[in-house]
N, C-alpha and C positions, 0 to 999 in steps of 0.2 A: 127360428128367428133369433137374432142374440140381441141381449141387451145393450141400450146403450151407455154410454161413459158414466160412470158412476151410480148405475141402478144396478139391481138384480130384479131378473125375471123367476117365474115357478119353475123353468128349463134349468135354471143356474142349480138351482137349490136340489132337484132330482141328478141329477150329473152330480154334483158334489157328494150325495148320498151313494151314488153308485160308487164313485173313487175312494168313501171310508170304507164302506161295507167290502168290496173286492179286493181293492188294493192295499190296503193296511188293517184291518179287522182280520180279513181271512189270512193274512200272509203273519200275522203276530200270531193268534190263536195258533196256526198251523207250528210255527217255531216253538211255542210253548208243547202243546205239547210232543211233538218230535224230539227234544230232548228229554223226555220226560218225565214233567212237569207236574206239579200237579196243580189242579183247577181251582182255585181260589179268589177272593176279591184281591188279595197281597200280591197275588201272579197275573191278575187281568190287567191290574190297575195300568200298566204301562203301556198294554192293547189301546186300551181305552182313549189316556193320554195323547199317543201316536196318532192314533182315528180320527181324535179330535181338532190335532194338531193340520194334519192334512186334510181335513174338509174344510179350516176357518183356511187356508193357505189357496186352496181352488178356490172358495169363495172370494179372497181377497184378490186374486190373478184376474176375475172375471170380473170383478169391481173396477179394475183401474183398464179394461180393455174395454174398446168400444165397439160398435156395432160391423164395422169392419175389421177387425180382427188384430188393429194395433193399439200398444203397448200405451198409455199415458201420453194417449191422441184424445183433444176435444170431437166432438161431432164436428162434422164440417156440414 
């Protein structure tokens, strides 16, 4: 079920975790060290950043989207 205009559900919040963790956690870590790198707080720090960056960006996507699936649409 999605949430509606301006809430977040537990759904939102699992989905945003799955897109840090897959899609930019795994894909920075992988680039570090494929060239590499070595493992440090100095060299995650931007994993991290990135990860963080795109979960608050899904979270905010799914905040202004309403339960039918448009954009900075009220409920009707």
């Amino acid at each position: 079920m999605r949430s509606k205009f301006l809430r977040l559900n537990r759904h939102d919040f699992i989905k945003g975790l799955i897109v840090v963790i897959f899609c930019t956690f795994l894909t920075g870590f992988y680039q570090l060290v494929a060239n590499g790198g070595v493992i440090n707080w100095i060299t995650i720090k931007p994993v991290v950043i990135a990860a963080i960056g795109s979960g608050v960006s899904y979270l905010t996507k799914n905040l202004l989207t309403n339960s039918k699936g448009e954009f900075m649409r009220r409920e009707r």
